[in-house]
C-alpha angles and dihedrals in degrees: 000000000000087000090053094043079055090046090055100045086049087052091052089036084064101037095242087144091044088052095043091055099045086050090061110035080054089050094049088054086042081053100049099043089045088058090046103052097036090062100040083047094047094246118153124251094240085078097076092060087070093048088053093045086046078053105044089049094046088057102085092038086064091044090056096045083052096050094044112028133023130187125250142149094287093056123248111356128177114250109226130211099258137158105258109320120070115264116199134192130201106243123276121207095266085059091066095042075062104053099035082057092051096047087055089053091047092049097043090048088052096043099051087052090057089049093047093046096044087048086057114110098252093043116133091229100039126077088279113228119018106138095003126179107256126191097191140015120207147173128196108212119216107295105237108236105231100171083097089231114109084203083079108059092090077063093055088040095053100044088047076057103038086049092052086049090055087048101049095057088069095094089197080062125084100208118205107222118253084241087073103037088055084054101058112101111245080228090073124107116235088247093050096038078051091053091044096055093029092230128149094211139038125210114197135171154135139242133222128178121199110179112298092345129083130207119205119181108185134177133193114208129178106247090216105053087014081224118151117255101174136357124179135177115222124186107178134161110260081249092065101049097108093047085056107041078058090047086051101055088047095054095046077052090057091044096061098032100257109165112213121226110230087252098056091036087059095046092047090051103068118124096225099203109164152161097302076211100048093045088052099050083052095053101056099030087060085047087062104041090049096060078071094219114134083235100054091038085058094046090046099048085042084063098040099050080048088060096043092058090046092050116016083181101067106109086186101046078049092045093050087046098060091043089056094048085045093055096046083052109051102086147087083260108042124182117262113262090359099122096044080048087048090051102051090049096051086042091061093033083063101049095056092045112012093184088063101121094195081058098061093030081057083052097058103043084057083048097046101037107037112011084042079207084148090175091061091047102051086059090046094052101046088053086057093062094043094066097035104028086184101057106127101182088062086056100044098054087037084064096059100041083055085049086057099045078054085235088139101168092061090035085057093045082050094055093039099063092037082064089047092047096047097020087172095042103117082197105061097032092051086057095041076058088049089054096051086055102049086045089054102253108134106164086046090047083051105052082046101053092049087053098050084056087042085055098038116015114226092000100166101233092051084064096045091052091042090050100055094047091061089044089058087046079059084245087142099168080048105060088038093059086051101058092042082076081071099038082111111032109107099216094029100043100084084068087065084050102049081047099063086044091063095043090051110252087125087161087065099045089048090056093054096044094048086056079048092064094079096058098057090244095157095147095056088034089061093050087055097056095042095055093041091063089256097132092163086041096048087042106059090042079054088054092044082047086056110038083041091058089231093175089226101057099100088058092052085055094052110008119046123093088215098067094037088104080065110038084100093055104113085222086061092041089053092047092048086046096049075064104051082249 
């Protein structure tokens, strides 16, 4: 008893209790400010395990500095074993190597909890939201058009857009892209079209417009009871629409007991007044470019650069404008002048409103696919995805410029939630098959192919997945028979030719590729040559594909399966390696 009543005295003497004290009342403020700025920064609650675990281990760090050393006016000083004073000491030598050694602790401890924290979905420099948490899942089906004018559909279309985009930028939602929800049969239940998209909520609505004046009812319904949860009546002027596509997904936040960060508080308060004009022009020019037809992209960007002359000050009509050049760009076959185009509208875009996400995703597409400044696009990017965590473009072409990097765990995260984000795109879910296969997942690339035909029968890249997974099982007539589904197919009929190639009916392929010439195909015709065996042929294609700024060209350098028999050519090293690749 006496021997513990010492203990304890030792432990006062040297102000062990005072320090331990001191210790806690310090990590409960580290622990309330913590809560407080991760979730005004958006950052996810998962965080705050790591700061407890930095605080726990730095426990017994604090108990043995109070034990051995104390602060006075002199500085450090060693605390001496004494009878009842304290008895101090200046340092020794062993008494650095200490404290060095502590200080490393203290920093490594520190250190891995920032690197653990920044790796968290959510984390502004980690790839933001995989596996976010999300509070709510939704998906807004296609508003009906009752204003008994079929004119007006591109209105009913745009705000059913503009209310996903509102969404989206609510980083706790997990937002179905508007490609899916145009796919669900009207047929569907609530509760089936809510196991088909895997959401938990439906949005569904109309628009009328009656003059100047709109008129939105929208309802909110759980996909699993189909029991309504909201339901509000807006009747707004045409000039106020944006203002009110940002009221309604408040309010949806509110209904199923969303909190807002600040951040997204302050985006989603903007009063969107703009040009009635302007607003309109958008709106129909984005419902023709996304029927993804050339002639509706060139009828859509006619009217946008209309509305940009009209109005230089329109960040959406510039924004528009850069998402119509990018997709005219993104091919084997780009359009000439269509990325620098693309640029200069996102550019502009940017400066008037500088949180648009579609501005910076248009900037690194430009980054990505033309400067080929991969660094740069991976921030911009990123940023995109910041500002709309439900972007699935940005994904998307973040997948592949990971793929590229050859960083494949994070290609294959990417893809994965593009297919979450858009489950009955074909597109993306054709790619995501593309990925398994180049990661080496064949049963998975499989499953996947078959899907993307299940969702959209005879959708080209389907076959050309499917293809090349029965060419690497050795089923050569099978994935012959596949491609020929493309044999006809302008932008799809050099991978039959790349087939017959591999299987060694090098005569065929040559043919084909020698009819190709005509179309300034370099970067398929690179693939070709390389397949066929041709390495001086496929080599100089790779060189036209570079100096003719095709945007695929880096992948056809590192990525395709067709060119693998050349990656170790010193030609093809030089080229990698003009890229930083």
């Amino acid at each position: 008893m006496a021997s513990a009543s010492r203990y304890i005295a030792e432990l006062r003497r040297r102000h062990v209790f005072r320090v331990a004290g001191i210790y806690i009342v310090g990590a409960w403020v580290i622990l309330q400010v913590s809560d407080l700025a991760f979730d005004n920064f958006g950052l996810p609650g998962e965080a705050m395990r790591f700061v407890w675990y930095a605080l726990t281990a730095g426990f017994p760090l604090a108990i043995f500095w109070g034990w051995r050393y104390d602060i006075t006016s002199k500085g450090i000083v060693r605390t001496e074993a004494a009878g009842g004073e304290i008895a101090t000491t200046p340092l020794r030598s062993p008494d650095y190597l200490i404290l060095a050694a502590l200080a490393a602790i203290t920093l490594s401890i520190v250190g891995g909890a920032i690197n653990k924290i920044q790796s968290l979905p959510g984390s502004a420099s980690s790839s933001y939201v995989l596996n976010r948490k999300i509070v709510s899942s939704i998906a807004v089906l296609p508003l009906q058009n009752l204003s008994g004018d079929r004119s007006q559909d591109y209105l009913a279309a745009g705000m059913h857009d503009a209310l996903i985009t509102s969404l989206a930028k609510i980083r706790a939602f997990r937002v179905t892209s508007r490609t899916s929800t145009l796919r669900v049969s009207k047929m569907l239940t609530v509760p089936e079209i809510g196991d088909r998209l895997g959401v938990d909520n439906i949005v569904e609505g109309s628009v009328t417009r009656e003059d100047d004046n709109v008129r939105i009812i929208v309802q909110l319904i759980d996909a699993k009871t189909d029991e309504h949860i909201w339901t509000e009546n807006y009747v707004r002027s045409f000039d106020s629409l944006v203002a009110l596509q940002n009221e309604m997904a408040t309010s949806i936040a509110s209904a199923v007991q969303v909190r807002l960060t600040p951040d997204e508080m302050r985006r989603l308060d903007s009063r969107g007044e703009v040009n009635p004009d302007t607003y309109d022009a958008y709106l129909r020019a984005m419902y023709k470019i996304r029927r993804e037809t050339g002639k509706g992209m060139r009828e859509g960007i006619d009217l946008l650069t209309d509305a940009v002359e009209n109005d230089p000050t329109s960040s959406l009509a510039w924004a528009g404008l850069a998402y119509g050049y990018g997709e005219l760009g993104h091919s084997p076959f780009p359009e000439d002048g269509a990325y620098p185009r693309a640029k200069a509208a996102a550019d502009r875009a940017m400066e008037l409103d500088p949180d648009l996400a579609e501005a910076h995703l248009g900037v690194a597409m430009y980054q990505t696919y033309y400067e080929w400044d991969f660094d740069a696009a991976e921030k911009s990017f990123l940023r995109a995805i910041e500002l709309n965590p439900n972007l699935s473009t940005a994904y998307y072409h973040l997948a592949w410029l990971m793929e590229l990097l050859e960083r494949g765990d994070e290609a294959i995260r990417y893809g994965e939630i593009t297919k979450e984000l858009d489950p009955l795109s074909p597109f993306f879910s054709g790619w995501l098959a593309a990925q398994y296969r180049y990661a080496g997942m064949h049963e998975k690339a499989l499953e996947e192919a078959h899907t993307t035909l299940r969702i959209r029968k005879n959708y080209p890249v389907g076959h050309l997945v499917l293809g090349w997974l029965y060419m690497d099982e050795g089923r050569v007539d099978d994935a012959i028979a596949e491609h020929e589904h493309l044999r006809d197919n302008f932008y799809w009929s050099f991978a039959y030719a790349v087939t017959l190639a591999r299987a060694g009916r090098t005569e065929e392929a040559l043919e084909i590729a020698e009819a190709l010439k005509d179309r300034n195909v370099s970067y398929v015709l690179g693939q070709l040559y390389a397949a066929a065996g041709e390495h001086d042929a496929a080599y100089e294609w790779m060189l036209k594909a570079r100096d003719g700024k095709i945007p695929w060209y880096p992948w056809l350098l590192t990525w395709h399966f067709e060119t693998e028999s050349m990656r170790d050519d010193p030609r093809v090293v030089a080229l990698a390696e003009e890229l930083g690749l």
